[in-house]
C-alpha positions as CSV (number, residue, x, y, z in Angstrom):
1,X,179.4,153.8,90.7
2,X,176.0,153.3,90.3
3,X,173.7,150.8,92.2
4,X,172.9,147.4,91.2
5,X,171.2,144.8,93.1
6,X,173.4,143.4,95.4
7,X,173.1,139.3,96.3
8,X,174.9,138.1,99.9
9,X,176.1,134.3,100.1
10,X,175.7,133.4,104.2
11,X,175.6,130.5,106.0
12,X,178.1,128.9,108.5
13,X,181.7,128.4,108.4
14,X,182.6,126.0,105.9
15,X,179.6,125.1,103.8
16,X,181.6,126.1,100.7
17,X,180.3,130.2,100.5
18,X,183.6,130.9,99.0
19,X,183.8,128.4,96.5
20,X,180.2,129.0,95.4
21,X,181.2,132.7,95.2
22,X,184.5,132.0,93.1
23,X,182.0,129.6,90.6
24,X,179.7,132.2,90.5
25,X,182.1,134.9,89.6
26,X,184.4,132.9,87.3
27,X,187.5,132.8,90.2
28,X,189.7,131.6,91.6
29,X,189.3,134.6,94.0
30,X,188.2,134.4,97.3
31,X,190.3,132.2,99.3
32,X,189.4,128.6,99.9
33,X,190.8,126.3,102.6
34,X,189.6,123.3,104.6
35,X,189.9,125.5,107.6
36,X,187.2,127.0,108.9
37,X,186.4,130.6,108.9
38,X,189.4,131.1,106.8
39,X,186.9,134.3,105.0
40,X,186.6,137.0,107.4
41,X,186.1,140.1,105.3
42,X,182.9,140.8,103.1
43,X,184.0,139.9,99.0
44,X,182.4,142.5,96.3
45,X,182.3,141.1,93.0
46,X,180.1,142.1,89.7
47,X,178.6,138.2,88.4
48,X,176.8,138.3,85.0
49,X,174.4,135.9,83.6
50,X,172.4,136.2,80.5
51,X,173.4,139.7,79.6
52,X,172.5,141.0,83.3
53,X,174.9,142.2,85.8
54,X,174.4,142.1,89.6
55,X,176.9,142.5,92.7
56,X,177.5,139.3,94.3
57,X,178.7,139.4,98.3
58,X,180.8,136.2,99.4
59,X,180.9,136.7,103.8
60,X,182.5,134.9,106.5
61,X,180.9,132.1,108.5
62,X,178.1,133.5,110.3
63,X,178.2,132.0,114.0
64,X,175.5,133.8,115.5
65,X,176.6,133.1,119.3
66,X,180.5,133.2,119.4
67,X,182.2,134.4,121.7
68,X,185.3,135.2,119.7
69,X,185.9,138.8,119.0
70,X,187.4,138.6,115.6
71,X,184.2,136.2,114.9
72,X,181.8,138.8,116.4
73,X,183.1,140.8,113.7
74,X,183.1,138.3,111.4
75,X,179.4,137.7,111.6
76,X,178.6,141.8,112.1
77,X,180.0,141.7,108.2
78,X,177.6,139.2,107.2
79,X,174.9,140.7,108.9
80,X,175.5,144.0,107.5
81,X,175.6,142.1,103.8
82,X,172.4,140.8,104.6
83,X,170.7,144.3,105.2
84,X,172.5,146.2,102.3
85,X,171.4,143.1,100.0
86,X,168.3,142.9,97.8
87,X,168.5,138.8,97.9
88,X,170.5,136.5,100.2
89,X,171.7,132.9,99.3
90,X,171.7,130.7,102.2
91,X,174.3,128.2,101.9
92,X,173.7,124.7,104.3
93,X,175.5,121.4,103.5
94,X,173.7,119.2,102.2
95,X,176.0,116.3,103.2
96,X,175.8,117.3,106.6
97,X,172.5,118.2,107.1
98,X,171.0,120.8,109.6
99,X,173.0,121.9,112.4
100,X,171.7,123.9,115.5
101,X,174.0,127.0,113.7
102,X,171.8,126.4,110.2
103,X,169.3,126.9,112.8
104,X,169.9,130.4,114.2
105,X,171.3,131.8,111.3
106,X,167.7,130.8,109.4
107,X,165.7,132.4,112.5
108,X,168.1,135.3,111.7
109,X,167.4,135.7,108.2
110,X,163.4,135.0,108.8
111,X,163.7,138.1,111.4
112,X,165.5,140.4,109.2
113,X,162.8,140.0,106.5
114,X,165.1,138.9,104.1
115,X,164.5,138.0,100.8
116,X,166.2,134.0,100.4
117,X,167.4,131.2,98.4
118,X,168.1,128.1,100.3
119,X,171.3,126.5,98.5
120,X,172.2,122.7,99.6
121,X,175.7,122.6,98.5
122,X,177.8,119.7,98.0
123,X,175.0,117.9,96.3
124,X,177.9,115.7,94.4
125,X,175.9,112.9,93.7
126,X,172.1,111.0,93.3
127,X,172.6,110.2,96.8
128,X,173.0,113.4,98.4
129,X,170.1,114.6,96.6
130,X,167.6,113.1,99.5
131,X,169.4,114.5,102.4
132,X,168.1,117.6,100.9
133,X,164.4,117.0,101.8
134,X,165.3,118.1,106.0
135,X,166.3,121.2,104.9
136,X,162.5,122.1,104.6
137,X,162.7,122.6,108.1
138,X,164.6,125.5,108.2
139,X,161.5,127.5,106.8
140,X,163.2,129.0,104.1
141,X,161.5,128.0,100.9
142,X,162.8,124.9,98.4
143,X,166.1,124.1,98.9
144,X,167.8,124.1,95.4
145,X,170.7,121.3,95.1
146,X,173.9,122.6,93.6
147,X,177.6,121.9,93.9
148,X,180.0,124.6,93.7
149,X,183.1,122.3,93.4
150,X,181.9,121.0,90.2
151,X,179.5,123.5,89.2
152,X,176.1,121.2,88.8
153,X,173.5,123.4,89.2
154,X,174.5,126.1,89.3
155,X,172.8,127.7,86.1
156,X,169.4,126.8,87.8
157,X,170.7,129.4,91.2
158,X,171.2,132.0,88.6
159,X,168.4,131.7,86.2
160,X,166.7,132.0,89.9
161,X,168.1,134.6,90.9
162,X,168.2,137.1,88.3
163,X,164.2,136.3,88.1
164,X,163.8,137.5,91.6
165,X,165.9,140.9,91.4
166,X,166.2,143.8,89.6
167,X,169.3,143.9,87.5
168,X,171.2,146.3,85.0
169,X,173.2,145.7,81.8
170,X,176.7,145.8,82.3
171,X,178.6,149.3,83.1
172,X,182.0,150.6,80.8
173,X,183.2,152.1,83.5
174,X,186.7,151.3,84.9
175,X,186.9,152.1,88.5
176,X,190.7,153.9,89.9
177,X,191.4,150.4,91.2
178,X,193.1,151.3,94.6
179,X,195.5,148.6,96.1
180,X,196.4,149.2,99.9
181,X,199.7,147.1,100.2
182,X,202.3,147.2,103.7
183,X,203.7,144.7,106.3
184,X,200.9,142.9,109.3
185,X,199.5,145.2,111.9
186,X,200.3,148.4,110.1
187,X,197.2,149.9,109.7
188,X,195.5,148.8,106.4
189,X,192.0,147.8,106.8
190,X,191.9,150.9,109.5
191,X,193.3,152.7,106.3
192,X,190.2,151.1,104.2
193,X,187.3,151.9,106.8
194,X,188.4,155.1,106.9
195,X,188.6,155.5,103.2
196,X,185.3,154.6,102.2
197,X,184.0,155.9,105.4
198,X,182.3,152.1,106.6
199,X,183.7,149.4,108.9
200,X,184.1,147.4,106.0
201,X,187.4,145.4,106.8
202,X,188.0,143.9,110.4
203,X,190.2,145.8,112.5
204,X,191.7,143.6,115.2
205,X,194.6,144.3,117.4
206,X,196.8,140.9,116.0
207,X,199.0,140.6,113.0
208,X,197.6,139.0,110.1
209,X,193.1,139.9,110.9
210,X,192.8,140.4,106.7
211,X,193.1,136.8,104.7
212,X,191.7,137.6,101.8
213,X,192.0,140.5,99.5
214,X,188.7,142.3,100.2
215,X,187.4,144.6,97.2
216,X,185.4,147.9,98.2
217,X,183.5,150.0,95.7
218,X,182.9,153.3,96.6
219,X,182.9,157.1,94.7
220,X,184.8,160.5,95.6
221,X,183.3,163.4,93.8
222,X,182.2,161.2,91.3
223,X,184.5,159.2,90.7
224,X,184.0,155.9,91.1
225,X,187.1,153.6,92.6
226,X,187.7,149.7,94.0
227,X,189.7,149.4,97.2
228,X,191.8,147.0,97.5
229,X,193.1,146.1,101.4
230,X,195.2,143.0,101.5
231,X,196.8,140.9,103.6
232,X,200.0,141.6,105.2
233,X,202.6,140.4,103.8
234,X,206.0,139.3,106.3
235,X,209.2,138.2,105.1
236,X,208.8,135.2,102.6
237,X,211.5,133.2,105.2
238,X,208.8,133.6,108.0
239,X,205.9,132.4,106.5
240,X,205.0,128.6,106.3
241,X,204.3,127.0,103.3
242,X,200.7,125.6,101.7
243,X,199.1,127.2,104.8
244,X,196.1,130.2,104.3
245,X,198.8,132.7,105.0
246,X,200.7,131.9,102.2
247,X,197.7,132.0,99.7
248,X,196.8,135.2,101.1
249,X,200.3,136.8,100.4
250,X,200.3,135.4,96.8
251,X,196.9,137.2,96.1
252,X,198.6,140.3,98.3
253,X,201.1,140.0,95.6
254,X,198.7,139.5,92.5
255,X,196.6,142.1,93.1
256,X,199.9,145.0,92.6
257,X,199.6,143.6,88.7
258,X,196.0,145.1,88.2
259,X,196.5,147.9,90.5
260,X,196.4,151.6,89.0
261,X,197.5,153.2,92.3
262,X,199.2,151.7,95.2
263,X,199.0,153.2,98.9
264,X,202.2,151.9,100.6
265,X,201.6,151.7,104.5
266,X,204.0,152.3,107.1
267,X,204.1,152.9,110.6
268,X,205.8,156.5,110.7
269,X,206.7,156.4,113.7
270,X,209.4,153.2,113.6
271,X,212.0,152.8,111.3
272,X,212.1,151.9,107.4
273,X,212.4,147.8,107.1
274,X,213.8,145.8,104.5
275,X,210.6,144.5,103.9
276,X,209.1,148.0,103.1
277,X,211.7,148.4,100.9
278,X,211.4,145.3,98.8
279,X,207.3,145.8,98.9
280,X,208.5,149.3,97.1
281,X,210.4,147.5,94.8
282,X,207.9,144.9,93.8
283,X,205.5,148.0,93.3
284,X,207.9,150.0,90.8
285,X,208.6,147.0,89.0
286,X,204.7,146.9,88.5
287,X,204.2,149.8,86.8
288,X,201.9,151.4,89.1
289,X,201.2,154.5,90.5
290,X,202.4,154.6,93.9
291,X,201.6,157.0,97.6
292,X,203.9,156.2,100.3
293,X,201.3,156.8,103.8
294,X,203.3,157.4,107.2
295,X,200.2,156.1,109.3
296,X,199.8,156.3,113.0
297,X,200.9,159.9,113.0
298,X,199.0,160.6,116.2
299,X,201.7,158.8,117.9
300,X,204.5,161.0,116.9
301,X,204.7,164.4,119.4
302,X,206.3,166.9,117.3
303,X,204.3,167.5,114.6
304,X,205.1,170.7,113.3
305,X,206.1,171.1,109.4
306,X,209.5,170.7,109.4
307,X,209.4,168.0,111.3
308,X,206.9,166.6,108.7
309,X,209.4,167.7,106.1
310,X,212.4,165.6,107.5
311,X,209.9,162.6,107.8
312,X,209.1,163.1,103.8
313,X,213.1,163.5,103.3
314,X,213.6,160.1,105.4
315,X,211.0,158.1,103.2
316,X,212.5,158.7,99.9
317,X,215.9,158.3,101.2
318,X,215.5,154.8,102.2
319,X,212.7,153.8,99.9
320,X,214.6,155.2,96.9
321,X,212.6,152.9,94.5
322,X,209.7,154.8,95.0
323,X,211.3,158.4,95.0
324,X,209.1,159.7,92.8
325,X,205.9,158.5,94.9
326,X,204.3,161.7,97.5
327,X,204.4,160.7,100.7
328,X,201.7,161.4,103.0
329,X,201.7,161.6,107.0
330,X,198.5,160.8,108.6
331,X,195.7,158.5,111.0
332,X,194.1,156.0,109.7
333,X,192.7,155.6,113.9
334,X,192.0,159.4,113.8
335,X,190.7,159.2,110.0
336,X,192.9,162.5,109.6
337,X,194.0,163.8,105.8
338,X,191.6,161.1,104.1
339,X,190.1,164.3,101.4
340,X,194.0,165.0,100.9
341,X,194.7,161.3,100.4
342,X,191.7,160.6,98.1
343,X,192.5,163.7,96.1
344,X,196.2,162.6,95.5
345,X,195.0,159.8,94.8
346,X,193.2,160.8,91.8
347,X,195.9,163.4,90.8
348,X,198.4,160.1,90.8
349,X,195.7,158.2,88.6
350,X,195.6,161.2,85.9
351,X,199.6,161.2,85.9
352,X,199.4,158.3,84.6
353,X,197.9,159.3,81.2
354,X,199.5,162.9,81.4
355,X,200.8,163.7,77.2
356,X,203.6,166.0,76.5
357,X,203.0,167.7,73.0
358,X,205.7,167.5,70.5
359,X,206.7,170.9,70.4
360,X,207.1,170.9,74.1
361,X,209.7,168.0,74.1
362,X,211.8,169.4,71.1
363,X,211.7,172.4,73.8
364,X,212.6,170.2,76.6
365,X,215.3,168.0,75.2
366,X,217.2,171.1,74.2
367,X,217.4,172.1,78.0
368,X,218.4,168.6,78.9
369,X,221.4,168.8,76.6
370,X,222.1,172.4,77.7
371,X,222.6,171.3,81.2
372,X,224.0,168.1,80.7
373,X,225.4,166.5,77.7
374,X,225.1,163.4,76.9
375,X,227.3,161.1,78.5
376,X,228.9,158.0,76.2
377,X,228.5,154.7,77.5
378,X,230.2,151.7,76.1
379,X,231.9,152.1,72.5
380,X,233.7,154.9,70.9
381,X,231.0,156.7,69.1
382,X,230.1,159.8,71.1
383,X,225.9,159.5,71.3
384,X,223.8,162.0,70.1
385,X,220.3,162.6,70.8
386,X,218.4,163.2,67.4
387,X,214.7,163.3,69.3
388,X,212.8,162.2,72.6
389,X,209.3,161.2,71.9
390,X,206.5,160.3,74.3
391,X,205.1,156.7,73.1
392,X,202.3,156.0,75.3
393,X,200.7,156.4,78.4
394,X,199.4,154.3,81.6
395,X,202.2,155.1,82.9
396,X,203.9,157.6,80.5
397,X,206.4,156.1,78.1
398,X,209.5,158.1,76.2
399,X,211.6,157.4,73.7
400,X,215.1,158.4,73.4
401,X,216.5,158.5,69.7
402,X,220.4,157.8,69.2
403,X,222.4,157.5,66.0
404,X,222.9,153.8,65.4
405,X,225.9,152.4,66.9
406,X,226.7,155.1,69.6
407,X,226.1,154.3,73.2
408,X,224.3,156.3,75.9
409,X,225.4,156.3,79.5
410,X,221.8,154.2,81.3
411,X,222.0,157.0,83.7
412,X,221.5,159.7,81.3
413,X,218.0,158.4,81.4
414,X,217.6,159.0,85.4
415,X,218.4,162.7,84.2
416,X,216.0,163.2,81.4
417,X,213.4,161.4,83.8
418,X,214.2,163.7,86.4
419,X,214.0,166.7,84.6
420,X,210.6,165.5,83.1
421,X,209.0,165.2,86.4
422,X,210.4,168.8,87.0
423,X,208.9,169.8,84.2
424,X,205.5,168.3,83.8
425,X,205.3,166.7,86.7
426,X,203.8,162.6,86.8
427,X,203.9,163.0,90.7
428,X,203.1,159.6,91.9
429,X,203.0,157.7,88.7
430,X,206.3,155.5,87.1
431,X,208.5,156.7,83.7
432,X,209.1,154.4,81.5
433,X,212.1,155.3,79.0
434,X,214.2,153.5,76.8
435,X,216.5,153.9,73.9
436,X,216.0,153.2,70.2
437,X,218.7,153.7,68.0
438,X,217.8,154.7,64.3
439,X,220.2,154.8,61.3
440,X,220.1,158.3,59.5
441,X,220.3,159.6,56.1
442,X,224.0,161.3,55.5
């Protein structure tokens, strides 16, 4: 993926980052709640303005002095936004006015050398427009008035800032757009870090660390991909409505929809759930490609292949929606298998747009038949099978062709879809067949 100028949105919790970010980038994205430090992870997401294209950072609130670890991390994220970025916006509100935390993080920034933008937000009406004047004293240049709620000002910030970096027209490039998907506390964002190789995501022992759904670019042999780590996702009986744990698990749930591969974490060494089994579900209804990951494989003692085997055996026995997903054992803790992983992931990505020649299928659909004939389902005209034809791709897409008013047996199709994947393979990516019944000339 190639660099672009990169632009990080700090400040304390709850100055309205997220919502600037979300106006900025045309949301709704990163969550938004009245409770503070409801952003944790770092947000990656490409804003254009007047035909140029830069990457804009949205970070938790950055509490300089805390002594919470999960908002230590919080404000390591930010910090480490600020030093990757080529611009920070400095977010205070405006209605509020300076606080000793506006304070510190402004000494921060002046220390760092950053390059900033002082943004009063919340700058609703006339009369918030003087309280503005006080931010002077933080010593980071004019304070430009916007509101993110309604979007005033907000033109001026980005006229601004594409004057003061370097930006790019926009890239045609679509990314393998990774989605890392699994129940709390299995092992995600330690899954995420150690794909991209960077403590990107916040790994804290306690169910539910990841809110939002953080976005990570990064490139594997040149090709580029978005990670995707989201939140994890209980029961739907267990979790409280209108709270930031339900918004988190609707976005968990969105983000399957644009996915191109999914990585489906377990914990391999305790049992299949339910609740793995309907996330598999929910991803083969989607449509995309799929890897089932065993994770914390350091904690299981007999490791050798057959015992691997039997794991593999286990996994598409009780997640049968997903049999035709690989399964992969490793350690996210012990970053273990992450070139195998990447590789299949890219192998489950091309699946998706594998095409089977004409010739081939004629070929193939007389060894389906040969093996099994075609089974009649409801009616009394026996079906026959005039042609199977491939009609698409991302995922693969087959046609069946019957004689118009016969019937075909459903399950006939699990056979000619097993047999493809046989075949020509599509490890890792879904079939999609279906019958069409034609009326030929005598």
């Amino acid at each position: 993926m190639a660099q672009q100028a990169r632009v990080a949105i700090v400040g304390r919790a709850n100055v309205g980052k997220s919502t600037l970010f979300n106006r900025l980038t045309s949301g709704p994205r990163a969550l938004v709640a009245p409770e503070a430090g409801t952003t944790r992870d770092r947000q990656e997401r490409d804003c254009t303005w007047r035909g140029k294209t830069f990457t804009l950072i949205d970070t938790g609130g950055l509490d300089i002095d805390t002594h919470d670890p999960i908002e230590r991390e919080v404000a390591k994220q930010a910090l480490k936004a600020v030093s990757d970025s080529a611009l920070v916006l400095f977010v205070v509100d405006a209605k509020v006015g300076i606080t000793p935390t506006d304070r510190e993080v402004a000494k921060t920034l002046r220390a760092a050398g950053a390059a900033v933008i002082l943004v009063a937000n919340k700058v609703d009406a006339v009369r918030d427009v003087a309280s503005t004047a006080e931010l002077y004293q933080l010593a980071c240049g004019d304070p430009l008035a916007v509101s993110a709620a309604t979007g005033a000002g907000t033109g001026d910030l980005l006229d601004l800032v594409i004057t003061r970096i370097k930006t790019r027209a926009i890239q045609e490039t679509h990314p393998i757009r990774i989605v890392i998907l699994g129940k709390p506390n299995v092992g995600k964002s330690s899954l995420a870090n150690a794909l991209v190789g960077e403590e990107r995501a916040i790994v804290y022992d306690e169910p539910y660390t990841t809110r939002d759904a953080t976005m990570i670019p990064f490139i594997f042999e040149g090709q580029d991909m978005l990670l995707v780590d989201t939140a994890g996702i209980r029961r739907k009986s267990k979790i409280d409505r209108r709270t930031i744990e339900q918004q988190s698990v609707a976005q968990s749930l969105a983000s399957i929809k644009d996915a191109d591969v999914v990585l489906l974490v377990t914990e391999v060494h305790k049992p299949v759930t339910a609740q793995d089994r309907q996330l598999a579900e929910l991803i083969d209804h989607s449509q995309a490609s799929a890897i089932i990951i065993g994770n914390k494989w350091d904690l299981v003692g007999d490791k050798d292949p057959k015992k691997a085997d039997e794991f593999v055996t286990y996994y598409h026995a009780h997640i049968n929606f997903l049999k035709w997903a690989p399964v992969l054992l490793l350690s996210a803790k012990d970053r273990t298998k992450l070139t195998r992983l990447k590789n299949a992931i890219v192998a489950a990505y091309k699946e998706r747009f594998r095409k089977i020649d004409e010739n081939a299928l004629n070929k193939f659909l007389k060894a389906v038949i040969s093996r099994q004939t075609p089974t009649l389902g409801k009616g009394s005209i026996r079906p026959y099978i005039y042609r199977l034809k491939q009609a698409g791709v991302n995922p693969p897409q087959f046609v069946v062709q019957i004689k118009e008013g016969a019937n075909l047996k459903y399950a006939y199709l699990n056979t000619i879809e097993k047999m493809l994947r046989e075949k020509f393979g599509f490890e890792g990516s879904p079939i999609k067949i279906w019958i069409e019944k034609i009326k030929k000339k005598e």
